[in-house]
Steps between C-alpha positions, in 0.01 A plus 500: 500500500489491108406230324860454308643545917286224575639250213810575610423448903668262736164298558336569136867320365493240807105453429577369151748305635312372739208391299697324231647311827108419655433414109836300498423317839117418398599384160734262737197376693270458195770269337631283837163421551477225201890485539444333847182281321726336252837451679327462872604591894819315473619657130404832652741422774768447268464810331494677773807400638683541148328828430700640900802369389471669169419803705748532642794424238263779328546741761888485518520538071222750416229515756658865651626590113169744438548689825831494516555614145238796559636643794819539312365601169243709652798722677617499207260635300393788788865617401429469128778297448331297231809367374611357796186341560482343185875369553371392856216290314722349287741378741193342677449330212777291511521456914144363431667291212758298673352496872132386327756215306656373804170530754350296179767182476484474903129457509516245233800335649422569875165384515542242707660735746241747502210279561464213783176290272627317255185542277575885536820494324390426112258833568775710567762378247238618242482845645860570432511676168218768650771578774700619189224682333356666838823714515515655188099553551594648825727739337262630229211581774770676717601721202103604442461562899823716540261743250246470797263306203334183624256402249772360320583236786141444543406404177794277466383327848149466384653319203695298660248326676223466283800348258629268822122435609433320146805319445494364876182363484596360161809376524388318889221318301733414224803383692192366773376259240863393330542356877198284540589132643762650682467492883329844696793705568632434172231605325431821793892573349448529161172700589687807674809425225228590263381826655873646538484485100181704489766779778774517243250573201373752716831691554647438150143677394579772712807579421425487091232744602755722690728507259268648189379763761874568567575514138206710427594759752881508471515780219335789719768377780779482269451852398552617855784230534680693218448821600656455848817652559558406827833292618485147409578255750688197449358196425739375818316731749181389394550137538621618843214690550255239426637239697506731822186585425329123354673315762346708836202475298496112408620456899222640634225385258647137546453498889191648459382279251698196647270378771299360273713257354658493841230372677366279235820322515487503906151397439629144291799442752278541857251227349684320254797425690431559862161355508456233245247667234507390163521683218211528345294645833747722533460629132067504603573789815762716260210496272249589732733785621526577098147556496453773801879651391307576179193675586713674816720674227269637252465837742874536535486621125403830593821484735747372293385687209522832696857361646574491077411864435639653857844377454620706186304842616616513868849417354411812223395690829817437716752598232303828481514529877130531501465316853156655577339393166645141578334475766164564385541259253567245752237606699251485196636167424396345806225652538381394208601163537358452852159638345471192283701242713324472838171459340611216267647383800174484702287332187767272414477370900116484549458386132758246526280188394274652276779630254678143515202323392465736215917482397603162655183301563706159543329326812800336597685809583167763512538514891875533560542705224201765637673479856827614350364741318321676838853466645708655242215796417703678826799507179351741271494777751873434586686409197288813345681718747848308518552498090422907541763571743710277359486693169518838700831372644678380147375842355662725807812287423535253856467228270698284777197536751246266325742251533555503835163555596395209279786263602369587877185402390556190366717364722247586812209326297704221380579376861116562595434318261706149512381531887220516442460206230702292762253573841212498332307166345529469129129588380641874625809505284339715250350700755836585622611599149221753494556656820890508458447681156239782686818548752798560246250732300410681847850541637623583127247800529612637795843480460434674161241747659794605735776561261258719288440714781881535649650561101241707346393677811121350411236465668182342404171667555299214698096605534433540170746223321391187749258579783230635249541217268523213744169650676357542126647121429359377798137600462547374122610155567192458757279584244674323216491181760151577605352524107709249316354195844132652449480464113689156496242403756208633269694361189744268502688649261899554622567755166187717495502564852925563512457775237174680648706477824801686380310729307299620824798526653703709239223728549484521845887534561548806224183658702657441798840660422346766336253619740792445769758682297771246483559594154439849327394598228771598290666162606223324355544703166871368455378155476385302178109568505518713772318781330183305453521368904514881587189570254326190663553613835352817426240395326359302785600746769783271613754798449481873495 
């Protein structure tokens, strides 16, 4: 593979992707852990709950723009109807326009609908305008990764958050302070209130960032835009076109995105109303749940971020009727994915209390928060897989199935899940949330896993994309375990002996897969820094 092949790669595209989302996610960490020092458990709570309802209004106005807007373009643009595509972009612009103006004024005005705590409802009014801004952003980034170019998305997300990570912690110790003499939750309100601000600087930084790179690029596209001679269509088709597109797309990124805010609310109805919790302890086990949620999702960037880059070049690969090619994308994909997620999965479970003490070290919460995290470390593994096959399914065109296979899903956990809240005591409510989450992602995966199979006659290689890993992960974590518990014995020091503990382990998992052949060579050249691992491993003997 040559080196310009390589830039232009499924993983090398997905990679950069991916690391702007690890660099996006860790940024997150770094900044919630003062966040949750000046505005508390309970204003974490709050924010948590706003942020899911946010979510979701975010998912049904731009959420599914990028993807949706670069499968289109991106068939497009394999046709070389430039024109066309840049008439399709513009029409985005103003769906984006007047749905992201109406999501906008119903979160303002709704927010007493969307969220069950009181104190929860000031956060989310603020987050309004940055429901408006996220879907022209969305549209901008889906434009760059129809042209199969991610660095432009990732830089903009990297931006984003260090720009939201300033202003949160900012504006929670400003608004923090302007409340003092008020009573607890009062003050806890205008905390997470503050750190929404610091989520719509972030965006509207984003977006002034995507739009220069737009501007600076729109000449060479222009050119070809001009020089296209191919039949127009009308502006009435394409508004058609996008909304049988967008809306399958929104549908099934909605229900899978839904249980979130589903079960959050579930969460505050079970306790709040059917067993007599107040508030504010209620707002303490959300943000305990916050904590692990966090840390659980950093892996899935790799997954979502190869979801991103998948989507417009299996659609490219279908309209060519290049079915065999498709397919080994996909099965690159996954592979690929399940190479990085089942060992984060394994550290994130054995490591569980070391990492919160280094992120979250609240004592309050330290505990519950670790045991969450051990429970929802199962999640990386199968919303990795899930969000690929979901992707591989809106790409092939059965953009109905995710949403029946995710409305399946949540309806099966939901019911688990209220069950289980109601048999068991309180103390494992939260528990119960865990374990219903691990289900909806498990039977989400199958059901996914199945359809993948049946539509694009696919069938994933299994020795070398999970058994080798999972035996590779296993002997990792016990070693990981067995190092970090020996030099905090020695030591006493939680950070020193986390990060010689994941370093061994690193080591000892890329040995493993090597030596093992779970991964080949010229799979570990298409990834970011994969040269330099290959010239490591033969260095030292590792690899032939």
């Amino acid at each position: 593979m040559s080196k310009s092949d390589r830039k232009q790669s499924l993983v090398m595209q997905a990679g950069i992707f991916a690391a702007a989302g690890i660099v996006v996610r860790i940024i997150g960490l770094l900044y919630n852990t003062p966040l949750v020092h000046i505005i508390g458990d309970e204003g974490f709570g709050y924010y948590d709950s706003a942020y899911a309802a946010y979510s979701i209004i975010l998912m049904i106005s731009s959420f599914s723009i990028p993807s949706a807007v670069s499968k289109i373009m991106a068939q497009k643009l394999a046709n070389e109807e430039y024109n066309n595509a840049y008439r399709l972009f513009k029409c985005t612009l103003i769906y984006v326009t007047i749905v992201g103006l109406i999501a906008g004024f119903f979160v303002f005005f709704g927010a007493g609908i969307l969220v069950k705590m009181e104190s929860a409802i000031l956060p989310l009014k603020v987050l309004a305008p940055t429901v408006f801004l996220c879907g022209l952003l969305g549209a901008f980034r889906g434009f760059f990764q129809a042209r199969h170019s991610m660095v432009q998305t990732s830089l903009s997300q990297i931006l984003e958050q260090i720009f939201n990570a300033g202003f949160s912690v900012l504006m929670a110790y400003v608004l923090v302070n302007s409340a003092k003499g008020l009573d607890s939750s009062t003050v806890a309100s205008y905390g997470a209130a503050g750190s929404t601000i610091g989520t719509g600087v972030g965006v509207l930084t984003a977006l002034i960032f995507m739009l220069i790179i737009y501007f600076y690029n729109r000449k060479s596209f222009m050119a070809k835009v001009y020089a296209d001679r191919h039949q127009e269509d009308s502006y009435a088709k394409i508004f058609k076109m996008i909304l049988m597109v967008v809306t399958p797309f929104i549908l099934s990124t909605c229900v899978y995105n839904i249980n979130t805010f589903m079960d959050k609310t579930i969460y505050q109805w079970v306790l709040m109303d059917g067993k007599g919790v107040v508030e504010k302890n209620v707002a303490l086990d959300l943000s305990a749940y916050a904590k692990a949620n966090k840390i659980a999702n950093i892996p899935i960037a790799l997954s979502a971020a190869m979801a991103a880059t998948l989507i417009p070049r299996l659609s490219t690969y279908i309209t060519k009727r290049q079915y065999d090619v498709a397919r080994g994308q996909v099965e690159k994909a996954i592979r690929v994915t399940m190479f990085v997620s089942i060992p984060a999965a394994v550290l994130v479970g054995v490591l569980a209390r070391p990492i919160m003490r280094v992120i979250f070290p609240q004592k309050e919460s330290l505990a519950l928060a670790a045991n969450m995290l051990i429970v929802l470390a199962l999640t990386v593994v199968l919303y990795a897989l899930s969000t690929i096959t979901q992707a591989v399914l809106q790409a092939i065109g059965k953009l109905n199935l995710p949403i029946i296979n995710g409305l399946v899903s949540l309806i099966l956990h939901a019911v688990l899940m209220i069950l289980l809240m109601y048999i068991l005591p309180v103390d494992w409510a939260l528990y119960c949330y865990g374990f219903a989450t691990v289900i909806y992602a498990l039977i989400l995966c199958v059901m996914n896993g199945i359809a993948v199979k049946k539509y694009l006659k696919y069938q994933q290689e299994v020795d070398k994309t999970f058994l080798r890993p999972i035996i590779s992960s296993i002997l990792m974590g016990a070693i990981a375990f067995g190092i970090y518990e020996l030099l905090y014995y020695l030591t006493d020091l939680n950070f020193i002996s986390l990060v010689v503990s994941l370093f061994v382990a690193l080591i000892t998992y890329l040995v493993l897969v090597i030596r093992w052949q779970a991964i080949s060579e010229e799979e570990l050249l298409s990834i970011p820094k994969g040269t330099k691992v290959v010239a490591l491993a033969k260095k030292f003997k590792v690899m032939k």
